[in-house]
C-alpha positions as CSV (number, residue, x, y, z in Angstrom):
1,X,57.0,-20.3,56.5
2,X,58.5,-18.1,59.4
3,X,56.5,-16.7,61.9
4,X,57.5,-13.3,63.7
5,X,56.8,-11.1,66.0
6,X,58.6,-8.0,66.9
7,X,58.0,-6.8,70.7
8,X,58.2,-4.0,71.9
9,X,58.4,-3.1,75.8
10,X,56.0,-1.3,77.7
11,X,58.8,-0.6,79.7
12,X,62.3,-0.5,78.3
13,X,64.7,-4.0,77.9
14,X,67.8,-5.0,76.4
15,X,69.1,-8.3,75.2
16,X,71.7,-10.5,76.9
17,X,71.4,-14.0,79.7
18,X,71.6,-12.6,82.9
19,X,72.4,-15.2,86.2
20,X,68.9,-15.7,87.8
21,X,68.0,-16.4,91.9
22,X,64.6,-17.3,92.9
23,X,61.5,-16.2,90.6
24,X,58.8,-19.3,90.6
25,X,56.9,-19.0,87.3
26,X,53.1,-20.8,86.9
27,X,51.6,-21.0,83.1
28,X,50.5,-17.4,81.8
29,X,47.9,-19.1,79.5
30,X,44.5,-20.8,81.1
31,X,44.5,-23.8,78.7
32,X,45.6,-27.2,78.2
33,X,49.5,-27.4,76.8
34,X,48.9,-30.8,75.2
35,X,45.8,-30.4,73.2
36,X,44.1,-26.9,73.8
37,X,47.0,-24.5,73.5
38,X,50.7,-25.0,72.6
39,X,54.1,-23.5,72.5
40,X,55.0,-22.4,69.6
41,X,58.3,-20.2,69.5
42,X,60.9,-20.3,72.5
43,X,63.9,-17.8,73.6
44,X,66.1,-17.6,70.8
45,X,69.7,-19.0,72.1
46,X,71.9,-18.9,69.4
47,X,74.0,-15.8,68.9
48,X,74.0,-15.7,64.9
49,X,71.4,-15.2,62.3
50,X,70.2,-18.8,62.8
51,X,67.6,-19.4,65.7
52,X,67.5,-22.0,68.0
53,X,65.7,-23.0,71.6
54,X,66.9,-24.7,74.5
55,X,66.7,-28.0,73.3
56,X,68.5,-26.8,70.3
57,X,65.3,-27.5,68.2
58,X,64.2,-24.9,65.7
59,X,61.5,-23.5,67.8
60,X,62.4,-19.4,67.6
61,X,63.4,-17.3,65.5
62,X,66.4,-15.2,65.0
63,X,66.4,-12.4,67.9
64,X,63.1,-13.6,70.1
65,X,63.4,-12.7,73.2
66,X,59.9,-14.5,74.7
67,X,58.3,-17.9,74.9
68,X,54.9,-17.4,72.9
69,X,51.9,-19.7,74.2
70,X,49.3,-20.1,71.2
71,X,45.9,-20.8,71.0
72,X,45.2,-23.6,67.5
73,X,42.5,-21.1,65.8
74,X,41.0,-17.6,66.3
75,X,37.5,-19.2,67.3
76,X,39.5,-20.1,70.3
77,X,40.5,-16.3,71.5
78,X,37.0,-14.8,70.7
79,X,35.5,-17.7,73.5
80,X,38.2,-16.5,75.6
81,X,40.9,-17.6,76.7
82,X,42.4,-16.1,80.0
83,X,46.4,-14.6,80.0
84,X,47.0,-15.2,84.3
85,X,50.1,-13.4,86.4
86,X,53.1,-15.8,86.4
87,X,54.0,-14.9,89.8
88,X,53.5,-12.3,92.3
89,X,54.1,-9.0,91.6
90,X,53.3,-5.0,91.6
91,X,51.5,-4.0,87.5
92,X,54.2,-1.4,86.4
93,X,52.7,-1.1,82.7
94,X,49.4,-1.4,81.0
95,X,48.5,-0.9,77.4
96,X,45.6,-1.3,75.9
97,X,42.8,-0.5,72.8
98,X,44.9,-1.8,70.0
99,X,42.8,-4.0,67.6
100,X,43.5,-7.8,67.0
101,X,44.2,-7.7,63.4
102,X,47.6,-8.7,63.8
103,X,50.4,-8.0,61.6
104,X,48.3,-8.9,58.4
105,X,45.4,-6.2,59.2
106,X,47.8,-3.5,60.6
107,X,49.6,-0.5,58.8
108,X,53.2,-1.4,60.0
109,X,53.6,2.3,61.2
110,X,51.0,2.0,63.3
111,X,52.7,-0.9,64.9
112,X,55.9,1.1,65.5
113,X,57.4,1.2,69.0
114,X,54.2,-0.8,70.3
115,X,55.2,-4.4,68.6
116,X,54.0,-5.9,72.0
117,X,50.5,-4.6,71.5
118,X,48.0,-4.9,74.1
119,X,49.9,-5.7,77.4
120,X,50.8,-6.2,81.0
121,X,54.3,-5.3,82.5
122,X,54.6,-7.3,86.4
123,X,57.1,-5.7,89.2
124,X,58.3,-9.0,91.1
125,X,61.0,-7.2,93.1
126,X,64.9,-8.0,93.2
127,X,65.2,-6.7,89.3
128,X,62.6,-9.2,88.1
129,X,59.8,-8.5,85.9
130,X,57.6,-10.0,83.6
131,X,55.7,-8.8,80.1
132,X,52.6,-10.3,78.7
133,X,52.0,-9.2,75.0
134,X,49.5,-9.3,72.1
135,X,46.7,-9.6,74.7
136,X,42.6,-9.1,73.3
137,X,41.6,-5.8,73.0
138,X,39.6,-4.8,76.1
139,X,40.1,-7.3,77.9
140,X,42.6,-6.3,80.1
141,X,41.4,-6.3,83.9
142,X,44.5,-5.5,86.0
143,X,44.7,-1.8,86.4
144,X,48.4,-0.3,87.4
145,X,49.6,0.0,91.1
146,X,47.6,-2.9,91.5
147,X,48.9,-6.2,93.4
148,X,48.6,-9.6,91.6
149,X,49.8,-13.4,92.7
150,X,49.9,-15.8,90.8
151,X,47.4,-16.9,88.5
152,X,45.5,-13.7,88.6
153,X,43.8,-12.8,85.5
154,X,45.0,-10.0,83.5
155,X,43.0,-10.5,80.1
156,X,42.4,-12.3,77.7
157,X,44.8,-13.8,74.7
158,X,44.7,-11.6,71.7
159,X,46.5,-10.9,68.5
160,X,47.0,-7.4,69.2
161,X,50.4,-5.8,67.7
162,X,52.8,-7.4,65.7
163,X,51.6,-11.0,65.9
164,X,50.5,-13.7,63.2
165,X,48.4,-15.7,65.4
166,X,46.6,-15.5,68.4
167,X,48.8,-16.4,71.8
168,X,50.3,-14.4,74.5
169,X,54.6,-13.7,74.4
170,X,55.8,-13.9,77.8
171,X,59.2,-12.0,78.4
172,X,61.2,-12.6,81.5
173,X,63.7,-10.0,82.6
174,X,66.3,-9.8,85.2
175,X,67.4,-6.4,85.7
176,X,66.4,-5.2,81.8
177,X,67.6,-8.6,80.8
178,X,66.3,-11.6,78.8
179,X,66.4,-14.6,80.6
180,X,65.3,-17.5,79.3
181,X,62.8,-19.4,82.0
182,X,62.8,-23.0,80.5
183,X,67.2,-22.2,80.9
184,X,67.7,-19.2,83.2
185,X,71.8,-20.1,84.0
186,X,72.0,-20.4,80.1
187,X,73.6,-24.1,80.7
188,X,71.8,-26.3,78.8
189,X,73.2,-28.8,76.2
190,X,71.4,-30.2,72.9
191,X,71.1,-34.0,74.4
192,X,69.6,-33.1,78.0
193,X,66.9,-30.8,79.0
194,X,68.8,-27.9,81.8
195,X,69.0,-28.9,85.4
196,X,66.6,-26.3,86.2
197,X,64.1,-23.6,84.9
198,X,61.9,-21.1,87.0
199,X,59.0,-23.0,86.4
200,X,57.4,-24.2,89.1
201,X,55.6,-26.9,87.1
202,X,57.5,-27.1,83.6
203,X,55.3,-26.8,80.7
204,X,55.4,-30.0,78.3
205,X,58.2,-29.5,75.5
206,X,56.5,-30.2,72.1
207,X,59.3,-30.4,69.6
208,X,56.0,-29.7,67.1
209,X,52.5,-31.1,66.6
210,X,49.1,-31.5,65.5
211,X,47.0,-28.9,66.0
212,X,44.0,-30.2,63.8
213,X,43.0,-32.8,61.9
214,X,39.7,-32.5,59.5
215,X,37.7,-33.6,56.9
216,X,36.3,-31.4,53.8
217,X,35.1,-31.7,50.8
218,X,38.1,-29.9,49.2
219,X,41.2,-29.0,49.7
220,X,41.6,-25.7,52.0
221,X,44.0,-23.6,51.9
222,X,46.0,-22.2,54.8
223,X,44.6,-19.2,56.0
224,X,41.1,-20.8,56.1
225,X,42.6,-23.3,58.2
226,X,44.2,-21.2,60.6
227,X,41.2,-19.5,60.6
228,X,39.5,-22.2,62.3
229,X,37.1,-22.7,59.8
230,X,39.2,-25.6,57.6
231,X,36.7,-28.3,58.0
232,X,33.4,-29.0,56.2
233,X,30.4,-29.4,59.1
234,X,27.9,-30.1,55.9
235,X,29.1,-33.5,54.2
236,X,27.1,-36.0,53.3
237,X,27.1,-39.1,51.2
238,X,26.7,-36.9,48.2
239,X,29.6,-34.9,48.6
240,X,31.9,-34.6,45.6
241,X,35.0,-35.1,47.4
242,X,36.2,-37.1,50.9
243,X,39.3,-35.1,52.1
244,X,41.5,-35.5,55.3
245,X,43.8,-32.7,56.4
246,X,46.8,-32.3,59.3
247,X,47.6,-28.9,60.5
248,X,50.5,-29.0,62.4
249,X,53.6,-26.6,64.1
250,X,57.4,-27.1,64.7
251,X,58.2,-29.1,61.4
252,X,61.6,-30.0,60.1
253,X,63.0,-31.3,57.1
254,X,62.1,-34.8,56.2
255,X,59.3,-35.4,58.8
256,X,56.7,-37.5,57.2
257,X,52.9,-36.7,57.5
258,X,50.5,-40.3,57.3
259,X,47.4,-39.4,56.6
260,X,44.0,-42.0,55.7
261,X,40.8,-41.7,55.3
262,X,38.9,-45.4,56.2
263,X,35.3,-45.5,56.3
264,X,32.4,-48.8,55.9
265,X,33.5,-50.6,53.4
266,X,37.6,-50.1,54.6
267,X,40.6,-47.6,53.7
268,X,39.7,-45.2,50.9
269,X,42.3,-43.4,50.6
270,X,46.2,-43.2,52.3
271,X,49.0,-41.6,51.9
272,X,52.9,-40.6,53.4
273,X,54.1,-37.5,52.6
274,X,57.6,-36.5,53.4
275,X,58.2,-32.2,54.5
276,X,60.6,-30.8,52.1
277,X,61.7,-27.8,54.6
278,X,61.2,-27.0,58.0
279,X,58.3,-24.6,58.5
280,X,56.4,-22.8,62.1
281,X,53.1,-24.2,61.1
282,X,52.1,-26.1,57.9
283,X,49.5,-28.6,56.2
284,X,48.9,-31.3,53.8
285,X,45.7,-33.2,52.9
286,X,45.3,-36.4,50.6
287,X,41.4,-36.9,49.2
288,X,39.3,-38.6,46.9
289,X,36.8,-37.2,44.6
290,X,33.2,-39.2,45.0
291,X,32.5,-41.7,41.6
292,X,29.1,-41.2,39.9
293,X,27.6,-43.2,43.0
294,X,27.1,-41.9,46.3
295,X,29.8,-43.0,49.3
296,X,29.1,-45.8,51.3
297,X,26.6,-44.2,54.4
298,X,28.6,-44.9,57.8
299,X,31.0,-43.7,59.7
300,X,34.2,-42.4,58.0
301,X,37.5,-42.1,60.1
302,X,40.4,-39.4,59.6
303,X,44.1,-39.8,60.9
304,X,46.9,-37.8,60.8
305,X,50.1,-38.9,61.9
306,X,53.3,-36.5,62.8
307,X,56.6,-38.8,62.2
308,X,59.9,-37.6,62.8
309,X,62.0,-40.8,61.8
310,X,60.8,-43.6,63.5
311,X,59.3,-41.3,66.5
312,X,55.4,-40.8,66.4
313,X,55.7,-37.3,67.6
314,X,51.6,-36.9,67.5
315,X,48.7,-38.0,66.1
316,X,44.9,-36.8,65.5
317,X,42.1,-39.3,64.9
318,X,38.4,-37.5,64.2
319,X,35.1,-39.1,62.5
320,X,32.3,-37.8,60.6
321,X,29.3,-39.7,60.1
322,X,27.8,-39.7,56.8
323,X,24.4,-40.1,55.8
């Protein structure tokens, strides 16, 4: 599966690396990077049809000229998640009112020439200026004219416009171009991460990930699992069926997915399953239908397990107590 998402400027861009001076980025997202939110598509670098990132990983695709920060599940943006000024700056742009149905729930010519959905456009002076897209509709609190620093909020994440998923797509522009802010001089090579990015404090690379891990009594299928709603609250020793699933983003060819299910009486079920393709976000679950007596009462214990040759790239652990 490919995920896209067109943008479209509040204010006009064009493509292209430009050299980059001094702009000090903070996170645009208030979340944690390493379990709450995650990165899930990076500037594209390569020039072709093919997409790569900086690391030369898969995360982009062909033509994205952002870094998109995503929430795991829509039950996360309708809590609220705050979208927060990357740096200091003059509001040049606001849009808002556009609903949060996404690509999916959207007439695509209602989505043309505002891709970006609801947004934020940031003056920072010297050519530099920054976009914040696909933000929750009505929940936009900067106003424009109005002087932000950093981590002032402007909203809330969304899936406004042309998006699949909730998260917010930050653009970084240097006089109308793309710069890349995890690589602004364009110099990085495949086998080192760049001498230097505009971060002030680098976000964590994830070269992919868990994003949930959960036990049903079937097996769900992928939009109730993005959804949020994947996992069965309501099992019980009873239940026809003990299943264990791994949701997961940035996966490539030939990673392997180790899922088990172990519970009072030890392992009942476990199982490696090797990814045929390379996919944005993906799942697979392994289960065990119940026999004509009831499962053991206990706790039951779910991992998931992300390898990528012999690296553990990440793993999920949850438990469900049955009774």
């Amino acid at each position: 599966m490919k995920i896209r998402q067109g943008i479209a400027a509040l204010t006009f861009s064009c493509a292209g690396i430009a050299s980059a001076q001094e702009l000090s980025l903070s996170s645009p997202i208030d979340c944690d990077l390493t379990r709450d939110c995650y990165i899930q598509q990076y500037v594209d670098r390569d020039p072709s049809e093919r997409a790569k990132d900086y690391r030369c990983a898969p995360l982009s695709y062909d033509g994205h000229k952002g870094t998109d920060f995503a929430l795991g599940s829509p039950i996360q943006m309708q809590a609220g998640v705050r979208v927060l000024a990357a740096a200091g700056g003059t509001v040049t742009g606001i849009r808002d009112g556009m609903p949060d149905t996404g690509v999916s729930g959207s007439d695509p010519a209602d989505l043309e020439g505002r891709e970006c959905g609801n947004g934020v456009v940031i003056d920072h002076g010297d050519g530099w200026e920054t976009q914040y897209c696909h933000m929750r509709q009505g929940s936009i609190v900067a106003n424009k004219g109005q002087k932000v620093v950093a981590g002032d909020p402007l909203g809330m994440v969304g899936q406004s416009g042309q998006a699949e998923f909730a998260h917010v797509h930050l653009s970084v522009r240097r006089d109308g171009a793309v710069i890349d802010p995890f690589d602004p001089e364009g110099a990085a090579e495949c086998s080192a991460p760049p001498l230097s990015t505009l971060w002030a404090a680098p976000p964590p690379y994830r070269a992919g990930g868990l994003l949930e891990v959960g036990f049903a009594d079937h097996v769900p299928d992928l939009a109730t699992i993005r959804s949020g709603n994947g996992a069965t609250e309501a099992l019980s020793t009873t239940s026809p069926a003990l299943v264990i699933f791994g949701y997961t983003f940035g996966t490539r060819q030939d990673d392997v997915m180790l899922l088990s299910i172990t519970g009072p009486q030890g392992v009942v079920i476990s199982d490696a399953i090797r990814l045929e393709r390379t996919q944005a976000q993906a799942f697979r679950a392994i289960g065990k239908r119940r026999a004509s007596t009831p499962w053991p009462a206990g706790t039951y214990t779910g991992t998931a397990t992300m390898m990528r040759g012999k690296e553990k790239v990440d793993q999920r652990i949850t438990t469900k107590l049955l009774e």
